[in-house]
Biopython code that builds the backbone (N, CA, C, O; Angstrom):
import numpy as np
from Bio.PDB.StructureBuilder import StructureBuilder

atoms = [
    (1, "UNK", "N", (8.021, -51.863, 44.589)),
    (1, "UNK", "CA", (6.740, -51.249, 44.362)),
    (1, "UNK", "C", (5.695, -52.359, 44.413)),
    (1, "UNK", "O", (5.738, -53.391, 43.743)),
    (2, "UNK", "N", (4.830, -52.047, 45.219)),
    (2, "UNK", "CA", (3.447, -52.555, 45.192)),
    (2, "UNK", "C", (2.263, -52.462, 44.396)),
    (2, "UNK", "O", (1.802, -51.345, 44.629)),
    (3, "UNK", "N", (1.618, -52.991, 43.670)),
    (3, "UNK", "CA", (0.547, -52.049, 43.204)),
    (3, "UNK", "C", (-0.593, -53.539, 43.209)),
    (3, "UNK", "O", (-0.112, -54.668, 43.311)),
    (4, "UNK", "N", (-2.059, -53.317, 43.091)),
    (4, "UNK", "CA", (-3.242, -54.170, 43.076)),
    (4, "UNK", "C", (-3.151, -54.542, 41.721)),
    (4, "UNK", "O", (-2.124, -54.348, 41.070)),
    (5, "UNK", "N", (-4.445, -55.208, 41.131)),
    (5, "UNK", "CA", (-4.584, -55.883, 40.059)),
    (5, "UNK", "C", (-4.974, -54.682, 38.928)),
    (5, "UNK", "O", (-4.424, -54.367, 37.872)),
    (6, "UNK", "N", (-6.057, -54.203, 39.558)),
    (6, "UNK", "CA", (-6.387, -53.496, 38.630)),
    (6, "UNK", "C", (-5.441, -51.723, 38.213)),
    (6, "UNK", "O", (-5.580, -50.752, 37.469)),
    (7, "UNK", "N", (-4.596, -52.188, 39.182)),
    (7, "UNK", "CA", (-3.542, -50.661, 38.796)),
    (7, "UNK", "C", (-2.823, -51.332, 37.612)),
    (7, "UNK", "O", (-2.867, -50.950, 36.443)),
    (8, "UNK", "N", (-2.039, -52.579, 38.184)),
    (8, "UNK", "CA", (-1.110, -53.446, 37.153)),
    (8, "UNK", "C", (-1.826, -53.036, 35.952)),
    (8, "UNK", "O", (-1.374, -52.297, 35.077)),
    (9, "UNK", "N", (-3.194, -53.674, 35.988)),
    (9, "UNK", "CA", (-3.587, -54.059, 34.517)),
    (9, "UNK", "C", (-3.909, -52.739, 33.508)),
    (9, "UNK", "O", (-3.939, -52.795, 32.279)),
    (10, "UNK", "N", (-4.198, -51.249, 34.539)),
    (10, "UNK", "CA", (-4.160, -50.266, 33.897)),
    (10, "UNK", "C", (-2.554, -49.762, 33.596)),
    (10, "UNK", "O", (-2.621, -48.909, 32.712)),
    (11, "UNK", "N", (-1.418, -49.938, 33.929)),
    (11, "UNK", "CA", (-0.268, -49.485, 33.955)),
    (11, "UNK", "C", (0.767, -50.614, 33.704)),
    (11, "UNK", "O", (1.774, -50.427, 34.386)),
    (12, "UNK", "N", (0.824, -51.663, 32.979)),
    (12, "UNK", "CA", (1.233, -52.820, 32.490)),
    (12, "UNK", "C", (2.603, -52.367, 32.192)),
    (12, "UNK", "O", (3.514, -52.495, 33.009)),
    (13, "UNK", "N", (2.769, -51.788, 30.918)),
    (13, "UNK", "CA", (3.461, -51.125, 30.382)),
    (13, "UNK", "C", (4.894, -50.430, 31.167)),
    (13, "UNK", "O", (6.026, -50.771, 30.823)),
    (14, "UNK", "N", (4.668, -49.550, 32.117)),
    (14, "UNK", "CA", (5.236, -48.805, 32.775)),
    (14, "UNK", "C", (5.651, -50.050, 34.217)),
    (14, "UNK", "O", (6.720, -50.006, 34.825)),
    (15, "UNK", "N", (4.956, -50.683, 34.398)),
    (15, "UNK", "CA", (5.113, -51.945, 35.097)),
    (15, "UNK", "C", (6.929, -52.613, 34.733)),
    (15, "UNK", "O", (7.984, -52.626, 35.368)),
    (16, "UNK", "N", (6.541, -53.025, 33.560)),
    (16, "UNK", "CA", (7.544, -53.677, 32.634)),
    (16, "UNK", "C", (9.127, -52.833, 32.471)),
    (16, "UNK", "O", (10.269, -53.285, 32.547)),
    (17, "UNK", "N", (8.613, -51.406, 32.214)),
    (17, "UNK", "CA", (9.415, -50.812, 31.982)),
    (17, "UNK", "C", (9.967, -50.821, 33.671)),
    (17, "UNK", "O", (11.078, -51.347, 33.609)),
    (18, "UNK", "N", (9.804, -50.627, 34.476)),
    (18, "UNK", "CA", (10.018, -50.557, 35.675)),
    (18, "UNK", "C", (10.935, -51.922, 36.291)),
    (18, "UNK", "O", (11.959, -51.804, 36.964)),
    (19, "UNK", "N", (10.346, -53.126, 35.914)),
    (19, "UNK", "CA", (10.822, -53.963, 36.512)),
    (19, "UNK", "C", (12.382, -54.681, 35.482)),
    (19, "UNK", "O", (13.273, -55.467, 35.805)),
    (20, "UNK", "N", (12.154, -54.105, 34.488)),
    (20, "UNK", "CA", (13.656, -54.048, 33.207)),
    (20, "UNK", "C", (14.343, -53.690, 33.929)),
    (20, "UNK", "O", (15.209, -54.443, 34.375)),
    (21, "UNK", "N", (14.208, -52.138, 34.412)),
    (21, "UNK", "CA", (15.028, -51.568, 35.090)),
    (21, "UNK", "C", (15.722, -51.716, 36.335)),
    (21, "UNK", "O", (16.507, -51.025, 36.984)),
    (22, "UNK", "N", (15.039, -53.132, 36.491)),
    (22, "UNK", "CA", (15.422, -53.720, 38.211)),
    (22, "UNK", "C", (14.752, -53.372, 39.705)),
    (22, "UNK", "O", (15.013, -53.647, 40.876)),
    (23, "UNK", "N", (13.902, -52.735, 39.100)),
    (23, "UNK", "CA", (12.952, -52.367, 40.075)),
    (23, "UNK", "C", (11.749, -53.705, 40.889)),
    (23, "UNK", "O", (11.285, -54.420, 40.002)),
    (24, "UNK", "N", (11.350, -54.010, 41.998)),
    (24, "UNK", "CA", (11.181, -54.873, 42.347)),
    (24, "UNK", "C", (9.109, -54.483, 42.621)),
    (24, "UNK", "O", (8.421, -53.858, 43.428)),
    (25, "UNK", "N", (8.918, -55.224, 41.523)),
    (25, "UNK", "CA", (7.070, -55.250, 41.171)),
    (25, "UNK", "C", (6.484, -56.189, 41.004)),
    (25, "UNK", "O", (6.542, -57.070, 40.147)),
    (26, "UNK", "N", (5.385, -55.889, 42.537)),
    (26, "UNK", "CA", (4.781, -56.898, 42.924)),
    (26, "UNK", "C", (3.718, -56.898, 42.850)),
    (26, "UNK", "O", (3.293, -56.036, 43.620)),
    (27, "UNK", "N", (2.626, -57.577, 42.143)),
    (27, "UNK", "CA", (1.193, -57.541, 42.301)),
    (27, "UNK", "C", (0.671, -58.174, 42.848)),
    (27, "UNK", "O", (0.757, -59.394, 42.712)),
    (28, "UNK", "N", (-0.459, -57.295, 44.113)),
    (28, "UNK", "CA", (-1.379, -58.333, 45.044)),
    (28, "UNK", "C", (-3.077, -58.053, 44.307)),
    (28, "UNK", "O", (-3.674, -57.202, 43.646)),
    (29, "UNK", "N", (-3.266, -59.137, 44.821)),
    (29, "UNK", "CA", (-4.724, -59.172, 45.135)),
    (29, "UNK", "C", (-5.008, -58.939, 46.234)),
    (29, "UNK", "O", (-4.316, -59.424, 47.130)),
    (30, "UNK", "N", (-5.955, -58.242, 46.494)),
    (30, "UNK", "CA", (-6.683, -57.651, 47.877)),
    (30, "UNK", "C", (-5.679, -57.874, 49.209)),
    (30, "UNK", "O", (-5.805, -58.557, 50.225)),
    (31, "UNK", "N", (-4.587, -56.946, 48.705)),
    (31, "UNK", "CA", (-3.356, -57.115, 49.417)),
    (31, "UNK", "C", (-2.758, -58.252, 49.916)),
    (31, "UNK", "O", (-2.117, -58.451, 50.948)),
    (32, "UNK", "N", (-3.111, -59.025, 48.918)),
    (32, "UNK", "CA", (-1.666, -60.359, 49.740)),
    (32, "UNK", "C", (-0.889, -60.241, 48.330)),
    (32, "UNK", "O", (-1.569, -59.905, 47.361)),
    (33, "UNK", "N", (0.383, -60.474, 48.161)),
    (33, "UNK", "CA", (1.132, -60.756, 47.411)),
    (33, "UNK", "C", (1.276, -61.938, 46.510)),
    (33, "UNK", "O", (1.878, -62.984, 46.755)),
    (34, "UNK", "N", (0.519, -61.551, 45.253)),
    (34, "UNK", "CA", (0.882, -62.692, 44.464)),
    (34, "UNK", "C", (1.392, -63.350, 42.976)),
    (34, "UNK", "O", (1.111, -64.331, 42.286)),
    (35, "UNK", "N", (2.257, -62.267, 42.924)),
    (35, "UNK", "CA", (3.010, -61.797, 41.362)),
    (35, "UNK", "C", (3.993, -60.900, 41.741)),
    (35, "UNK", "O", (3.875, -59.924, 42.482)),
    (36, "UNK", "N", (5.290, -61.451, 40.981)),
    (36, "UNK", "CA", (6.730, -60.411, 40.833)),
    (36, "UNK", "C", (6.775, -60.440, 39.579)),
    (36, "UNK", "O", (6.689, -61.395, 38.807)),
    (37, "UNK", "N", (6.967, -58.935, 39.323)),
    (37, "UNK", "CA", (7.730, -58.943, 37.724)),
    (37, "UNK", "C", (9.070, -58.939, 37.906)),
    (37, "UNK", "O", (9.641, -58.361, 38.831)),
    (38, "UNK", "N", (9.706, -59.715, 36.850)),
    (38, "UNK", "CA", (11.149, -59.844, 36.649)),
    (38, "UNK", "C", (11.416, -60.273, 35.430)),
    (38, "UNK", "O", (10.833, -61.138, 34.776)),
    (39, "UNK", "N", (12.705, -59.351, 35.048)),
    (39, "UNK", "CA", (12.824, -59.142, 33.395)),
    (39, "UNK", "C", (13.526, -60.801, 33.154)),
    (39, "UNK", "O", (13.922, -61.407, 34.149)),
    (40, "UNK", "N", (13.612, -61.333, 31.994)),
    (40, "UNK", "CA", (13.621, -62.467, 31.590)),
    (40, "UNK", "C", (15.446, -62.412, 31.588)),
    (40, "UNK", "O", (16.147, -61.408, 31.459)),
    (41, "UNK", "N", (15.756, -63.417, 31.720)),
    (41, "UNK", "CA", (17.938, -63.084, 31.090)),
    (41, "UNK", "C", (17.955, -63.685, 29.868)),
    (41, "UNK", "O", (17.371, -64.756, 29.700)),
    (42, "UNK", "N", (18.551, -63.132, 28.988)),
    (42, "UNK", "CA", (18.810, -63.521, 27.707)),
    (42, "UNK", "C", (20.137, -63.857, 27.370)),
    (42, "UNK", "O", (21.189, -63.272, 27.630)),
    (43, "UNK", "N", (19.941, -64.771, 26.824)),
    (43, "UNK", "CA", (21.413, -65.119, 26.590)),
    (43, "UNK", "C", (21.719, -64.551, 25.269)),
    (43, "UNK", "O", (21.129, -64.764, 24.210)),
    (44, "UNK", "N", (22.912, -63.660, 25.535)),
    (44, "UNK", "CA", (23.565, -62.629, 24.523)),
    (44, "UNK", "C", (24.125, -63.353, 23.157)),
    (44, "UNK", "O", (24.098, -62.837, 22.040)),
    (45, "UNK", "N", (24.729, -64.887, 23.537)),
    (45, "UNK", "CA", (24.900, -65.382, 22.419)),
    (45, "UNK", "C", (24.072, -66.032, 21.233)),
    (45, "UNK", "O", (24.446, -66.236, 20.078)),
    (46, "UNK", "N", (22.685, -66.340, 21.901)),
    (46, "UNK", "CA", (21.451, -66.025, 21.081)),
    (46, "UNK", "C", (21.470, -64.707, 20.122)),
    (46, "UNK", "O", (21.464, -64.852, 18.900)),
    (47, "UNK", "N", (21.489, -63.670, 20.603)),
    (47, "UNK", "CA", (21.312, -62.226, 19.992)),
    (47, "UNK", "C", (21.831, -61.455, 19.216)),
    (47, "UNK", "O", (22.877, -61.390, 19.862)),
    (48, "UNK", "N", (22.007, -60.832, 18.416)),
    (48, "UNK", "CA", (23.038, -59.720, 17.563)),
    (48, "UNK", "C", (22.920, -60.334, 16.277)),
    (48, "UNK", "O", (22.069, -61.045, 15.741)),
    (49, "UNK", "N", (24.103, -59.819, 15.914)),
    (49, "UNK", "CA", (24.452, -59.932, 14.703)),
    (49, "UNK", "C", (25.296, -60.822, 14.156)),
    (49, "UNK", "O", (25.602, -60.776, 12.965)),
    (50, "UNK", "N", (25.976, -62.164, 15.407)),
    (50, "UNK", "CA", (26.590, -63.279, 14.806)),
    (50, "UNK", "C", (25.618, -64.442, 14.549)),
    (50, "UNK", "O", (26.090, -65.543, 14.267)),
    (51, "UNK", "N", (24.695, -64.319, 14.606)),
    (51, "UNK", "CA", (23.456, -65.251, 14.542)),
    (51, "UNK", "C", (23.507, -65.226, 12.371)),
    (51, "UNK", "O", (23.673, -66.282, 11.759)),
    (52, "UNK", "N", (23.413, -64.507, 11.979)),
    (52, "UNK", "CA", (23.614, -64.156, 10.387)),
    (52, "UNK", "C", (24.328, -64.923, 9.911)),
    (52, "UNK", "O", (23.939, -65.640, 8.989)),
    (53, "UNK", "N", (25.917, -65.013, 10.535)),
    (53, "UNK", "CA", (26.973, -65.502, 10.250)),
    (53, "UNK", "C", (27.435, -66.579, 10.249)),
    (53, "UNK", "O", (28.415, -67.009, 9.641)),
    (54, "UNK", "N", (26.566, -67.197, 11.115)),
    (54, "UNK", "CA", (26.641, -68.476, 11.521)),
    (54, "UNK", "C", (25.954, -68.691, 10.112)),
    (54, "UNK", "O", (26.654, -68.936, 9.129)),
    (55, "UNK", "N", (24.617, -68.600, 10.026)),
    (55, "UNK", "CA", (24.038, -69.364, 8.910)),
    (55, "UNK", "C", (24.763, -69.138, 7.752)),
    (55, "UNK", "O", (24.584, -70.104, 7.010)),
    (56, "UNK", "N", (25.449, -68.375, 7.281)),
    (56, "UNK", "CA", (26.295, -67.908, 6.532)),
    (56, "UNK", "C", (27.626, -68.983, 6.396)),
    (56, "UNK", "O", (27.838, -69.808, 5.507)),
    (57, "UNK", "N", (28.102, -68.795, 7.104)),
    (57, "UNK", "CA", (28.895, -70.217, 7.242)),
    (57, "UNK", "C", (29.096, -71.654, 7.030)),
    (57, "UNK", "O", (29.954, -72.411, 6.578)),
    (58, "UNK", "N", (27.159, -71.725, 7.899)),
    (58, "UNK", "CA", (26.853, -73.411, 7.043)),
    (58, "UNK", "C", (26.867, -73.378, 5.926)),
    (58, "UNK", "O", (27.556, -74.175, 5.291)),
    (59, "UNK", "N", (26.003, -72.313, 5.248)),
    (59, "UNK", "CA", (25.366, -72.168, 3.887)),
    (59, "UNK", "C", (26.967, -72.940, 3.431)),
    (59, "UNK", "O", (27.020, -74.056, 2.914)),
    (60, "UNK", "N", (27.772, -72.383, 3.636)),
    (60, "UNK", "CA", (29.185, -72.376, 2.733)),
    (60, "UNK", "C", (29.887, -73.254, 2.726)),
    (60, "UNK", "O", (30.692, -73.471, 1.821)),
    (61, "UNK", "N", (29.698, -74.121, 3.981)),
    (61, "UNK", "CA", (30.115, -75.477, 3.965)),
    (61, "UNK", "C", (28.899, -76.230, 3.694)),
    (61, "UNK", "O", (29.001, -77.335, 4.226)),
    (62, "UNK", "N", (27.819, -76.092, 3.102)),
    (62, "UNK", "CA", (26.976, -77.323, 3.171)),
    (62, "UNK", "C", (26.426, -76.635, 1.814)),
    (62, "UNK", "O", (25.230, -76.415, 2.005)),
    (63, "UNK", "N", (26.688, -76.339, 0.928)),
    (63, "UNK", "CA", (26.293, -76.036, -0.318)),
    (63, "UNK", "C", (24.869, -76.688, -0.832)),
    (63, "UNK", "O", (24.304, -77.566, -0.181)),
    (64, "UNK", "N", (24.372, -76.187, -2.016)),
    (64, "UNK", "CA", (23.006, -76.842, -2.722)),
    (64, "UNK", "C", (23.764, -77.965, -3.789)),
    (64, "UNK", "O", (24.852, -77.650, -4.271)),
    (65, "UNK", "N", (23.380, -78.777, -4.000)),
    (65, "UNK", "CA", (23.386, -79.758, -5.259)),
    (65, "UNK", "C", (23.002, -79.070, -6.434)),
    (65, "UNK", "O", (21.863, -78.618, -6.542)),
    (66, "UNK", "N", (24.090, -78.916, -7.574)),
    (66, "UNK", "CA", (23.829, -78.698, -8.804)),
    (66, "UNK", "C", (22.251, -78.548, -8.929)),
    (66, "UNK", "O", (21.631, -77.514, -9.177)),
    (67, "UNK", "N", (21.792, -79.705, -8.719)),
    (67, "UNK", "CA", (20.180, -80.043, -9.679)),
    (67, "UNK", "C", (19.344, -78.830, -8.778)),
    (67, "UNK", "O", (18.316, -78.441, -9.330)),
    (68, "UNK", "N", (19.739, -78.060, -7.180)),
    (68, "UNK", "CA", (19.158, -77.806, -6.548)),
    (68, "UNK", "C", (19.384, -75.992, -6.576)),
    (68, "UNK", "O", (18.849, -75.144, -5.862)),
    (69, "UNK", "N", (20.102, -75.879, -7.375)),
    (69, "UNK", "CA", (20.300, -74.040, -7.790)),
    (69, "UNK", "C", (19.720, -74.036, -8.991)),
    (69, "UNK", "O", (19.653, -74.901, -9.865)),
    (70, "UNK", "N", (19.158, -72.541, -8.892)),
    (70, "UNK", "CA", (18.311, -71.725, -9.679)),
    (70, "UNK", "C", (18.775, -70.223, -9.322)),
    (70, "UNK", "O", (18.874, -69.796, -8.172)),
    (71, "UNK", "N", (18.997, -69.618, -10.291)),
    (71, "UNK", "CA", (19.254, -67.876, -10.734)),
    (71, "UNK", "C", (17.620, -67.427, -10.331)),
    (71, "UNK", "O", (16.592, -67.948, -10.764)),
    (72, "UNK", "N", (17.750, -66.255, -9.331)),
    (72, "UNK", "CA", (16.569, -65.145, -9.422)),
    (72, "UNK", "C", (16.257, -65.339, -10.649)),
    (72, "UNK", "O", (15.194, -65.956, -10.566)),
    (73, "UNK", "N", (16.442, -65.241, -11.479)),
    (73, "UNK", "CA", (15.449, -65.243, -12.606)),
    (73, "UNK", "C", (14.722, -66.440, -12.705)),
    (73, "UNK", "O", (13.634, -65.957, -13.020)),
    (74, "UNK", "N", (14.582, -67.345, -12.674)),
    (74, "UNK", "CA", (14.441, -69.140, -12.824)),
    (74, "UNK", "C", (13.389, -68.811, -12.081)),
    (74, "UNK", "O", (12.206, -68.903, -12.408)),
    (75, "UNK", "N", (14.084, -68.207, -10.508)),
    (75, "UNK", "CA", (12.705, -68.803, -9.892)),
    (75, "UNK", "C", (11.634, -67.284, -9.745)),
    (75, "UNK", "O", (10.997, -67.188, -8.695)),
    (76, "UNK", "N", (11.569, -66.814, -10.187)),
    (76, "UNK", "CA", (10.531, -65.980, -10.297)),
    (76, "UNK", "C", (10.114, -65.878, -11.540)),
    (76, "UNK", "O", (9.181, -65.090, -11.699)),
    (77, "UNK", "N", (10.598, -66.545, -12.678)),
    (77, "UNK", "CA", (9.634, -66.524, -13.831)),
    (77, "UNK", "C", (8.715, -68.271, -13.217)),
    (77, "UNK", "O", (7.530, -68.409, -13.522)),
    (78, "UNK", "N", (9.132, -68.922, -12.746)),
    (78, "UNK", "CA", (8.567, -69.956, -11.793)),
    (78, "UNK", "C", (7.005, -69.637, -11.315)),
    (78, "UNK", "O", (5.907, -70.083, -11.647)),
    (79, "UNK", "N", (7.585, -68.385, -10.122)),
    (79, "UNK", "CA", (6.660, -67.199, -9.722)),
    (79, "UNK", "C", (5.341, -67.370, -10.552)),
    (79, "UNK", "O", (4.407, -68.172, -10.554)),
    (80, "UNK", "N", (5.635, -66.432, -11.142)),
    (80, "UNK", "CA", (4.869, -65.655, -12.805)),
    (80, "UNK", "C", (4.261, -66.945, -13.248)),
    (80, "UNK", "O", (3.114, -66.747, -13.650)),
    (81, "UNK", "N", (4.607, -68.131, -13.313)),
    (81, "UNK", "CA", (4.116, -68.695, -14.112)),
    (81, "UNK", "C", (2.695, -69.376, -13.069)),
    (81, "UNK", "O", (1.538, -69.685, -13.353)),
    (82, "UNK", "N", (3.329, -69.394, -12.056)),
    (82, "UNK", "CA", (2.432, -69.947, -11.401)),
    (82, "UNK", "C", (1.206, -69.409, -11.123)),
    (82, "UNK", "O", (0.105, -69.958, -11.085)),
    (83, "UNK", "N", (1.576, -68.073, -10.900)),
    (83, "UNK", "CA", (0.113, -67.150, -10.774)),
    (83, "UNK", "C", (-0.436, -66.648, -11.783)),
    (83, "UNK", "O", (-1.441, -65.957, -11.616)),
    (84, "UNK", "N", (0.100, -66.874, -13.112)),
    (84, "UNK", "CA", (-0.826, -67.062, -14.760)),
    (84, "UNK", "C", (-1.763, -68.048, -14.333)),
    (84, "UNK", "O", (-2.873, -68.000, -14.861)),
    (85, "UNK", "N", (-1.497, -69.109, -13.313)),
    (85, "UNK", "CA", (-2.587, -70.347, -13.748)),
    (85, "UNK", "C", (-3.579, -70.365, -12.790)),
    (85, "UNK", "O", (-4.439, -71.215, -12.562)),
    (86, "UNK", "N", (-3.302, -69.133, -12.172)),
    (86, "UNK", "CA", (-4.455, -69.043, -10.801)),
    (86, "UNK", "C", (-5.435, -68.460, -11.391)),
    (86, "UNK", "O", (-6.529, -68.472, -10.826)),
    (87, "UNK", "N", (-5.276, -67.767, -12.749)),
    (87, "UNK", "CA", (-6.424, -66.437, -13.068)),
    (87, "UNK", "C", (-7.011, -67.424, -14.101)),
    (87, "UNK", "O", (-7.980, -67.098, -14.786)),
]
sb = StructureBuilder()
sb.init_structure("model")
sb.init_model(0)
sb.init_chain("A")
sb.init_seg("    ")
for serial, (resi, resn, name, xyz) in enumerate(atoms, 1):
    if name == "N":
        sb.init_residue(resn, " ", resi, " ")
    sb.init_atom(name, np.array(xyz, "f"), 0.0, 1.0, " ", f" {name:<3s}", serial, name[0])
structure = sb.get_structure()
């Protein structure tokens, strides 16, 4: 698909959706060709839900230092205390 500048820029959207889909979108200026859309590749092992796990993992091998844990409670009366001294 072909389309000018100012179609692109009214129909962006549907553009995108179009060229996801593998569809081949090209934008000219005053008909010469000078823009392809093409969807980006992602690398899958970037993505999901082992990304969590991983950090999960370090966390567990790389623990906090004694001096460096605090209970939800600790640190939000922390919180509290801090924004008593703003007022």
């Amino acid at each position: 698909m072909r389309v000018n500048i100012l179609e692109a820029k009214n129909n962006l959207s549907r553009l995108i959706k179009s060229a996801q889909a593998g569809e081949d979108v090209v934008i000219a200026n005053r008909g010469e060709p000078v823009v392809r859309l093409v969807p980006v590749a992602v690398d899958k092992r970037k993505r999901g839900k082992g990304n969590g796990r991983a950090i999960l993992e370090w966390l567990k091998a790389h623990p906090l230092p004694d001096y460096a844990r605090r209970s939800e409670k600790e640190i939000e009366a922390d919180i509290q205390e801090a924004r008593n001294s703003w007022d």
